[in-house]
C-alpha positions, 0 to 999 in steps of 0.5 A: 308351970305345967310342963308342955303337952305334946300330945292331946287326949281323944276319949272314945265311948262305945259299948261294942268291943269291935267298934272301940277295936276299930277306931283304935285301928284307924286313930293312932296314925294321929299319934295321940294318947287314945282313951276308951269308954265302954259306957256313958257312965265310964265316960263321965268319970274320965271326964273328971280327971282328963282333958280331952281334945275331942271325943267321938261318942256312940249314940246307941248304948243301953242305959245311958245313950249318946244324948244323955251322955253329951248332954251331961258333959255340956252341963260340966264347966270342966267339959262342956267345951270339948267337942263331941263326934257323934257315931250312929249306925241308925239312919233315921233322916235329918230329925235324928241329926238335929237332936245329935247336934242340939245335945252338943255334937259337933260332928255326926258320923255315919258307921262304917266310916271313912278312916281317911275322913275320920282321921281329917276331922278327929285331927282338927280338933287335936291341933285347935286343942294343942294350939289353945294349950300353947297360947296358955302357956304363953301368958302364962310365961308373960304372967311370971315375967312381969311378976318376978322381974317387973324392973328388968330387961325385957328384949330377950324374954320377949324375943322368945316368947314372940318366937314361939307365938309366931309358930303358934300363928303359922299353925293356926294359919294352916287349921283356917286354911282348911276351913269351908263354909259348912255347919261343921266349919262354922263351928270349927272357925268360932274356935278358931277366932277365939285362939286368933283373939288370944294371939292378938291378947298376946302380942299387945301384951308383949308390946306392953312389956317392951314399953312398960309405961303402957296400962296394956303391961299388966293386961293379959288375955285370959287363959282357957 
């Protein structure tokens, strides 16, 4: 089993040195591992090693742009997933949004931005990434359990695990909490409702284990 991830990747792509300098200034309050990209191409290749919680993404770069690069990385299996914070200094009106978020952009920031507002949205996304990882490992723990020891005493395992779920719970409590009725949220709650959907996988999977005769016992949510 994977050892635990205590902190998410956020890859940046820009091709201007000064702005790379700037977001790096106002990310690492996050303390999370930063990733730099200075072109689309570099971009993609990182993406073929990492996981990333999110990514913040420069729409104007010479050769390839913000749009052509997002829209590779959706066609990706491996990163379609990853949510996407355009950047632009361009103001071209509401068209120029649309197509940031029709190549798969989550978020579509103005420069100079607000660090305080950059920070709050960059952090959503890192703690939704880290909550997914640890309901992965959950089931996957639950997976091994039932694997190795189908005959043995479930009380103790189970008590941990549900320990741990439950402060998986609380955390993603907090994320909804913070959630409100914009476009942007409404994307940020089908995520949410996807990790609520696990945890519920979860805890009728663990019941499964505390009364074995149940056809719930061998029925884990997915992982990822």
């Amino acid at each position: 089993m994977r050892a635990p991830q205590s902190k998410a990747k956020i890859l940046i792509v820009d091709d201007r040195p000064e702005n790379l300098l700037a977001l790096q200034a106002v990310l690492p309050a996050l303390d999370q591992t930063l990733v730099t990209a200075t072109s689309g191409e570099e971009a993609l290749k990182a993406l073929l090693t990492d996981d990333f919680a999110v990514i913040l993404l420069d729409v104007q770069m010479p050769g390839m742009d913000g749009f052509a690069t997002a829209a590779h990385i959706k066609r990706r299996e491996r990163s379609r997933d990853i949510p996407i914070i355009f950047l632009t200094a361009i103001h071209h009106g509401p068209h120029h949004a649309y197509r940031g978020y029709a190549a798969g952009a989550v978020e579509y920031a103005s420069k100079p931005f607000d660090p305080w507002v950059l920070r709050a949205k960059v952090s959503v996304y890192v703690e939704l990434h880290l909550k997914n990882i640890q309901l992965q490992d959950q089931a996957a723990q639950l997976r091994l359990k039932l694997q190795d020891s189908p005959g043995a005493d479930p009380t103790e395992v189970l008590a941990e695990l549900r320990a741990r779920l439950a402060a998986v719970e609380e955390g993603v409590a907090a994320i909804t909490q913070g959630l409100g009725e914009t476009p942007t949220d409404t994307t940020n709650r089908v995520s949410v409702d996807r990790l609520e959907d696990q945890i519920r996988g979860l805890r009728r999977a663990f019941d499964a284990l505390a009364h074995p005769g149940s056809d719930d016992a061998t029925s884990l949510p997915p992982q990822g």
